[in-house]
C-alpha positions in Angstrom: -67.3 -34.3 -62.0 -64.0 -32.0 -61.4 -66.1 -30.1 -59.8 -67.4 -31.8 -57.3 -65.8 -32.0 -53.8 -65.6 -35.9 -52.9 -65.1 -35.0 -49.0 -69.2 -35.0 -48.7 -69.8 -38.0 -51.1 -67.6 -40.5 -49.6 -69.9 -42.9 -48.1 -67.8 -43.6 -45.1 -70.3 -46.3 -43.2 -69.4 -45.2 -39.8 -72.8 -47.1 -38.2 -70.3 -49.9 -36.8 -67.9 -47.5 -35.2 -70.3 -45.1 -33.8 -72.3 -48.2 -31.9 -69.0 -49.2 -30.5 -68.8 -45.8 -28.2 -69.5 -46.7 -25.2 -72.6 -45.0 -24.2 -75.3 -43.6 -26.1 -74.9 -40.2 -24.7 -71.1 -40.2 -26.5 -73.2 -42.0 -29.6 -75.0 -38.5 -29.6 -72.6 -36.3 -29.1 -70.0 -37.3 -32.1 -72.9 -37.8 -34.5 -74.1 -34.0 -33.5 -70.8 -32.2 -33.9 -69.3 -34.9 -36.7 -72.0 -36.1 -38.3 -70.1 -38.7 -40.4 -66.9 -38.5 -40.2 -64.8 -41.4 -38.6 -62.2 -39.0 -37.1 -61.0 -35.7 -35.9 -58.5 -33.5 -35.2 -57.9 -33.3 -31.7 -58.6 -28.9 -32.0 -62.0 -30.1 -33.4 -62.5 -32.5 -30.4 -61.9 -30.2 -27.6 -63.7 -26.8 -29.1 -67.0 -29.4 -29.7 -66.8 -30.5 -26.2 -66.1 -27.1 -24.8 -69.2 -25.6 -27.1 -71.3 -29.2 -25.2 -70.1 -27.9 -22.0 -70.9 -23.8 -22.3 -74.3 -25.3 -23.6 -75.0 -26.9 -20.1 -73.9 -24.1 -18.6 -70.7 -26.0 -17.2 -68.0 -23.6 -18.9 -66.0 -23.1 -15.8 -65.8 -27.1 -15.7 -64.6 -27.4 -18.8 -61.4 -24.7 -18.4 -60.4 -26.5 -15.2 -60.7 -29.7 -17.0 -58.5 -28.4 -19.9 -55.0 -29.1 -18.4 -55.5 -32.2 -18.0 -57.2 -32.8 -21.5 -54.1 -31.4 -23.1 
């Protein structure tokens, strides 16, 4: 049991909080990148949403958006 690292056993029950995002598009995305964790550090936030928006092809979006995420 010492052995064992408790950060991938905790059964967090995030199904509440996750339905409470607004769309299901945002539903998607934190489940993809987060899978089930309740929260994040903000580093964590912005590199998932950067890799989203180099994805779609929408990289330049994202670095003019980055000011004004920070």
């Amino acid at each position: 049991m010492d052995q064992v690292d408790f950060k991938y056993i905790i059964n967090n029950k995030i199904n509440n909080k996750v339905m409470q995002l607004p769309s299901m598009h945002s539903r998607i995305f934190w489940l993809s990148n987060f899978k089930c964790q309740t929260s994040v550090s903000a580093d964590d936030f912005l590199q998932a949403l950067k890799e989203a928006y180099e994805s779609s092809r929408q990289g330049a979006h994202f670095d003019n958006m980055l000011p004004h995420l920070k």
